[in-house]
Structures are given as structure tokens and as C-alpha cells.
N, C-alpha and C positions, 0 to 999 in steps of 0.2 A: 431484214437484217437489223439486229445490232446499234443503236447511235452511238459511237463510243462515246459520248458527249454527256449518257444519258443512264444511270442504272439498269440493268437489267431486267426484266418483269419476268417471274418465274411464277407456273401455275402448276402447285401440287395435287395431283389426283390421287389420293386413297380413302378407300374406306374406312381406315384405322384412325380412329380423332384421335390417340395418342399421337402419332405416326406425324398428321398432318398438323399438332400442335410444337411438336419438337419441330421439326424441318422447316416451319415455319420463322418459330425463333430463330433459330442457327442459321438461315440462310438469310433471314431480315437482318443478323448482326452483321454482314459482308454490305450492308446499307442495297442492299437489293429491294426489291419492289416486288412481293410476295403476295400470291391469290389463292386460294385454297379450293379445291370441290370436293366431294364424299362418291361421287359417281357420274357417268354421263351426262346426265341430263344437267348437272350442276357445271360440269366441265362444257357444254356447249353454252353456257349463259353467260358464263364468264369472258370464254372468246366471243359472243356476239358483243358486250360490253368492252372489253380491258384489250388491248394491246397486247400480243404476251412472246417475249421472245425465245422460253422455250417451256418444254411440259417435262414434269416429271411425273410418271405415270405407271401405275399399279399395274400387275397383268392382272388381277381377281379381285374382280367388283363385282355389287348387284347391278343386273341390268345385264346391257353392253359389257364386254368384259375389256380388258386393256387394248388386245389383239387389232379387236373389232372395232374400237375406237381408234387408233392406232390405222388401220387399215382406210375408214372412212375418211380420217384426216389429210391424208395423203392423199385423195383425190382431186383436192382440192386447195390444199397448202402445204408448205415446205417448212413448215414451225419443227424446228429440231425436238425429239423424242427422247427420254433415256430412260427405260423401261424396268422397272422394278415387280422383281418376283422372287419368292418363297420357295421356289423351286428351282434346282441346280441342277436338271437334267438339263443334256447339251440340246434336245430336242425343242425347248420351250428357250432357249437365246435364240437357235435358228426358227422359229417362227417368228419371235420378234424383230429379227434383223426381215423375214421376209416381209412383211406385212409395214416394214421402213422405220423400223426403231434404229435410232442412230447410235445408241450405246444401252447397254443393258446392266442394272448391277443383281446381285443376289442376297437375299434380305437371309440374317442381321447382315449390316452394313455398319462402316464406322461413319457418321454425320460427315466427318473430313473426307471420307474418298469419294460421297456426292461431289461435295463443293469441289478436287478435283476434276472431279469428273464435266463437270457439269462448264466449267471453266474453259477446260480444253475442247469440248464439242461446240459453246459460240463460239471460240477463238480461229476453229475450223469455219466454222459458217461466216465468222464476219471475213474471213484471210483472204489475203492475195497472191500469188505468187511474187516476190522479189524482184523489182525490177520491171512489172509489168503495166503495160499503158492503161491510166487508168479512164481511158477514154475509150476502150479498145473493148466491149460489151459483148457481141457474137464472136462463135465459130462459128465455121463453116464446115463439113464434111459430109463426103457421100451427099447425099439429098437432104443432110438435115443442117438445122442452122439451132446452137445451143445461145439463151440470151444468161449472161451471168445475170442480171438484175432481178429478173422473175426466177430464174433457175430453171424456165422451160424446154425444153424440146420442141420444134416446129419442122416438120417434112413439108416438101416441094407442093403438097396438094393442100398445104394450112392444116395439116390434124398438129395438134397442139397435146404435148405429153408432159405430166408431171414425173417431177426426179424424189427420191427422197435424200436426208441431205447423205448418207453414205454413197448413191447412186450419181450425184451430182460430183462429188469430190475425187470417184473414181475415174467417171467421163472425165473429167479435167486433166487429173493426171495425166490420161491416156491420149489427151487433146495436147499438150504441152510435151508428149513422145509418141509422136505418131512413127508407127513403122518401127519401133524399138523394143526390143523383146524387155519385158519386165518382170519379174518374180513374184510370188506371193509375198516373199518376207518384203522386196521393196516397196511393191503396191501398202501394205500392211501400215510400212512407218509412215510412206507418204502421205497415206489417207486419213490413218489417225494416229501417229507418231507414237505407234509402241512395237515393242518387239511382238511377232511371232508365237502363236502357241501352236503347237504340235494339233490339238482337236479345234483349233476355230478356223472355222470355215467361212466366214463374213466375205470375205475376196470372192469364191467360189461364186457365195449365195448371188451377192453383187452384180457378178458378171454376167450370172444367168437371168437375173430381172432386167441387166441394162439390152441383154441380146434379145431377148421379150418387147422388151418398149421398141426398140432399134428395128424390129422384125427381124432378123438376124438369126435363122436356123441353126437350133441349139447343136443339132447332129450334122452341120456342114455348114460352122458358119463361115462369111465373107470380110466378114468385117471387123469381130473380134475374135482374132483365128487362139488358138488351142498351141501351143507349143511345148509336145513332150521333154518333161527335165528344165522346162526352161522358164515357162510362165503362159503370158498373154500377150498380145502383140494387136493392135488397132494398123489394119491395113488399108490405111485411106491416106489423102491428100487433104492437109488440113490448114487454111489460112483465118485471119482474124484480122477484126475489123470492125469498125462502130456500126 
């Protein structure tokens, strides 16, 4: 996470040196702490060296392409994503949200609606709930135990699951209303506080990697039940506790 004590270290991935010379500027003038790569292999050297608490990242590079990077990252860490692409078809958001891109924008872009953007997805990653014990670190549910610190997953036999961060902030949700039918449009604002678009499917996509990790049969699940007209509902008993 986040030090709020501490600028943010944003690491630009694209191939475009125009691209990553603007963005560079404009985001180093918000006194951010700004790392540049041209492609994978620059962008893994950078995270082996630099701190970095979030990426912004190309879908089309030489190499690895954004997806695939994107993909492998998430194996392994929960560094928030927000995935830029030249292409506006709905099909390449929805691979990017599967693969755990936490926001996507569509290139041209205004400079300003990154730095939106970009803002509001740490401000999810570093957030709390209102109100909540900040000593209070696991759930508990069904057979799994969620730790907020690492943002893991761990079942009753120790397999250990990464979350990506839209996957993390929906289980939460769902952890804080357990047994409570919830909407798309409310899931939607809770999770990243915008309204509703008629074509995005991010909730949907969401719910079916979280019933994947969960084991959780997509065609009869148990645990994250399906509620026609209504939404999704988490049918478990859920307590918390350090």
C-alpha cells in the first residue's frame, strides 16, 4: 500500500517515447515519483529495483504485450494496474479486467482523466471502511481466512490465493454484507464509486474469477449465490478479527 506520508511512485509502461515523456511530466508535476519503461523486460527491472505503487500500462508492446504482463503480475503481487489501449472494443476492457487490470482508459486520453483516474484507484487500494478496527486484519468465512494486509486468500489446508485489486475490494464488500442481496449498480459504486454503464461488465467479470479462486461452481454456486432481478448475495457466516 500507499504511505500516505510519502508521494506515490507511478511506473509508466509504453512503448510510445512521446507517450511516456508527456505522462511523465504531467504526472511528476502532481510531485509524484515517476519511472518510465518502453516494454517488459524494462518494466520487470524497474520493479526489481524501485518501489512502485501503481503501473500504468500499455495493452501493445514488443515483447509480452500489456495482457500478459498484466497477467503474470498478478501472480505474484497486488500492485494496482490501469491499463491503456488504443482500442475501444468492449472485448479488450473485458480481457483486461480478466487478466486484473483495475481500471482501463482508451487512448487519446485527456493527461487529466489519468491523473483522475489514477488517484481514485490508490485511494481504493490504500481505504478503509469508516469506522473499522484498524487492528482487526482477517476475515474469516467458509473455510477461507482473507488477510487485508497482504490482500491474500488462505483455505483450511494453507493454499494461499492472490486477489487482484478489483477482486479484493469486491470480496470486501461482500465480507462487510454478508447474506445481503447487492446489485450490480451498488456493487459498481462500492467498489469503484461510479455509476453504472449499461455494457460494463467488470462486476460480472469479478464475480466469476472471485467464484474460481473460491472454488465456488460457477453453474451451482454455494457461496456466491446468483440472484435473478436482484444481484449477488455471499451466503456465508462471516466474523473478523486480528
Amino acid at each position: 500500500m500507499t504511505n500516505p506520508d510519502t508521494p506515490p511512485r507511478i511506473l509508466i509502461v509504453d512503448d510510445d517515447a512521446d507517450i511516456r515523456s508527456l505522462l511523465a511530466d504531467y504526472l511528476g508535476e502532481q510531485g509524484w515519483h515517476i519511472s518510465t519503461a518502453q516494454d517488459g523486460v524494462e518494466m520487470q527491472q524497474v520493479l526489481g529495483s524501485t518501489p512502485i505503487d501503481l503501473i500504468v500500462l500499455d495493452l501493445t508492446l514488443p515483447g509480452s504485450d500489456g495482457l500478459t504482463l498484466c497477467r503474470d503480475l498478478r501472480a505474484h503481487s497486488t500492485i494496482p494496474v490501469i491499463m491503456l489501449t488504443a482500442r475501444s472494443a468492449p472485448l479488450d476492457r473485458i480481457l483486461g479486467l480478466e487478466m486484473g487490470a483495475d481500471d482501463y482508459l482508451c487512448k487519446p486520453f485527456e493527461p487529466r482523466e489519468l491523473l483522475v483516474r489514477i488517484r481514485n484507484v490508490l485511494r481504493r487500494s490504500n481505504g478503509t471502511p469508516a469506522g473499522a478496527n484498524s487492528f482487526s486484519t482477517l476475515w474469516y468465512f467458509a473455510d477461507w481466512t482473507l488477510d487485508e494486509t497482504t490482500r491474500q486468500l488462505q483455505n483450511a489446508a494453507g493454499l494461499v490465493v492472490m486477489l487482484s485489486g478489483g477482486e479484493y475490494r469486491l470480496l470486501k464488500v461482500l465480507l462487510e454484507r454478508p447474506n445481503r442481496a447487492l446489485s450490480r449498480d451498488q456493487l459498481l459504486t462500492l467498489t469503484q464509486g461510479r455509476e453504472t454503464d449499461p455494457l460494463d461488465r467488470s462486476i460480472d467479470l469479478h464475480i466469476s474469477r472471485l467464484r474460481q479462486k473460491l472454488g465456488d461452481d460457477a453453474r451451482a454456486p454455494k457461496l456466491i449465490k446468483t440472484l435473478r432481478n436482484e444481484g449477488y448475495l455471499l451466503a456465508a457466516t462471516v466474523k473478523r478479527g486480528e
